[in-house]
C-alpha positions in Angstrom: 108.1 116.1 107.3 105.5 115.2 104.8 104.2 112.0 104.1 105.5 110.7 100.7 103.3 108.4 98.7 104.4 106.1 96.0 102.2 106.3 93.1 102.3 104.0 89.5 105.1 104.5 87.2 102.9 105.1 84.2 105.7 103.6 81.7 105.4 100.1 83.5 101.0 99.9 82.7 102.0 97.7 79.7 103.6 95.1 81.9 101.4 94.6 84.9 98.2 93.2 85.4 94.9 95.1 85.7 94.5 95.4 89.7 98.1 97.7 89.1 96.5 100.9 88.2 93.3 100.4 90.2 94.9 99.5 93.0 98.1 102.7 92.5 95.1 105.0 91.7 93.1 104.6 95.0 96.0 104.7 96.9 97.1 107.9 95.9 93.9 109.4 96.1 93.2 108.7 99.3 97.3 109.9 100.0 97.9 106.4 102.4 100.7 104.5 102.4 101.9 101.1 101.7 103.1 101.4 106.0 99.3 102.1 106.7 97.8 99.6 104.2 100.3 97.1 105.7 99.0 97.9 109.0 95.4 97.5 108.1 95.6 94.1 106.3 98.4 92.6 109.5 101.0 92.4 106.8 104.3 93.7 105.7 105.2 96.6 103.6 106.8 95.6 100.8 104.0 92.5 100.5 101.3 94.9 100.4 103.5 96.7 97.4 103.7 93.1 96.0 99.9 93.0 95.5 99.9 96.3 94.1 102.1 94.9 91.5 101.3 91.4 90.7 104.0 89.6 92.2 102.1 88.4 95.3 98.7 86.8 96.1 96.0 88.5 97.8 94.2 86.7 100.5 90.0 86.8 99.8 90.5 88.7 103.4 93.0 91.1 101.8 90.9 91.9 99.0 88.1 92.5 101.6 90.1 95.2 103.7 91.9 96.3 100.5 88.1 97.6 98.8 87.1 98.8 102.4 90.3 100.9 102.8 90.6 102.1 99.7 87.5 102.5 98.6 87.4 100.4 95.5 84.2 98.3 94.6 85.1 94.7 96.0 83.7 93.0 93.0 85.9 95.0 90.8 89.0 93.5 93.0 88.1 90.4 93.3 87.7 89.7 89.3 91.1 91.3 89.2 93.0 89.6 91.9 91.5 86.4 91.8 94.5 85.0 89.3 97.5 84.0 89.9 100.7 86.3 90.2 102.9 86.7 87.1 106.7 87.0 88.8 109.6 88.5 87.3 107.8 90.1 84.1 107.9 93.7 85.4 111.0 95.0 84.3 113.8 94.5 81.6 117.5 92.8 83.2 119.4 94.3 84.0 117.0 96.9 85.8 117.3 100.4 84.5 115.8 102.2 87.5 118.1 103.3 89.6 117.2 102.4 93.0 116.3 98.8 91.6 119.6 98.7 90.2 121.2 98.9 93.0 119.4 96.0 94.4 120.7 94.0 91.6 123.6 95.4 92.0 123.9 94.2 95.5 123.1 90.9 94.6 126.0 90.8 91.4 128.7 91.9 93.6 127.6 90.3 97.3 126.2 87.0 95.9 128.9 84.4 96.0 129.7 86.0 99.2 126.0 85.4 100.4 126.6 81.9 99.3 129.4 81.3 101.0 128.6 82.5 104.4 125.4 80.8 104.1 126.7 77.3 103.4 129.1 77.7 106.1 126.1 77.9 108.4 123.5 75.4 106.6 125.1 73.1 104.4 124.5 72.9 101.0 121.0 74.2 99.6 119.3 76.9 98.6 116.3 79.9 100.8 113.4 80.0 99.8 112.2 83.2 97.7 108.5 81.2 98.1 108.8 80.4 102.1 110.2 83.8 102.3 109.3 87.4 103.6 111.0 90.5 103.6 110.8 94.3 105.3 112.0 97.8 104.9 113.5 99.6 107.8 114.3 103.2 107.9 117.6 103.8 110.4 118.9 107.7 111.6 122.4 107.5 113.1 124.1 110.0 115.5 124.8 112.6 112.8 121.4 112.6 110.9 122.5 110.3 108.0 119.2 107.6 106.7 119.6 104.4 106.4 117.9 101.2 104.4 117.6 98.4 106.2 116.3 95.5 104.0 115.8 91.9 105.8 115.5 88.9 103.5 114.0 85.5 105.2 114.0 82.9 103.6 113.4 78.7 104.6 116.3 77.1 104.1 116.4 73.6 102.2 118.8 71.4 102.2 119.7 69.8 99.1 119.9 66.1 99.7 123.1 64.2 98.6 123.0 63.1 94.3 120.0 64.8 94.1 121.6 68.9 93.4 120.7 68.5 89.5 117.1 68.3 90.3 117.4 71.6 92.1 118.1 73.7 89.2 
């Protein structure tokens, strides 16, 4: 099987920073993935893909391995990573790319149920999306079929007693 490499959505240019296209452009010509980039830098996946995007921080180590890997002038990354990330602003709600979708999707239809179960086990409060990380799994079962695995972890914290209006 070949090696499939996500490239930049060309349509989104207009909403995300400067190191987007730099960053999407080097990548796919040197053909690497986000897995190998991941590996490189000692993180995870989808926070690699966050850089690539906006929504994360880059380290002034992961800008260092990022220019060495792929081959980008570290000056040039450093003047455009050295801001801070702009959450949230890349797409319209709801999403209107499928896959993402879905994601919200999950979230629309599963999310009081998240809630539930996860006040039963910690009390009233709220995980973290800042404390937080998150990976991609790929599963085969017995009869060939692929499937996502996507963990979310979050800190927990608890909100105290009187105090669940500051929260929100």
């Amino acid at each position: 099987m070949s090696t499939s490499i996500s490239t930049l959505d060309k349509s989104l240019i207009h909403r995300l920073p400067a190191q987007s296209p730099t960053l999407f452009d080097a990548k796919a010509k040197k053909n690497i993935t986000f897995e190998r980039i991941a590996k490189e830098l000692g993180r995870e996946e989808v926070a690699v893909a966050a850089i690539f995007y906006g929504q994360a921080r880059a380290s002034p180590e992961d800008v260092q391995k990022l220019a060495s890997i792929l081959e980008i002038e570290q000056s040039t990354l450093e003047g455009q990573l050295q801001g801070f990330p702009d959450r949230g602003r890349t797409m319209d709600m709801p999403p209107k790319e499928p896959l993402i979708y879905r994601l919200f999707e999950i979230v629309q239809n599963y999310g009081y149920a998240y809630k539930a179960v996860l006040n039963e086990k910690f009390g009233d409060g709220i995980m973290s999306a800042i404390s937080f990380s998150t990976k991609v799994e790929k599963e085969t079962d017995k009869d060939g079929n692929n499937w996502a695995i996507i963990t979310l972890r979050g800190k927990w914290y608890v909100v105290p007693v009187g105090f669940e209006s500051a929260w929100y």
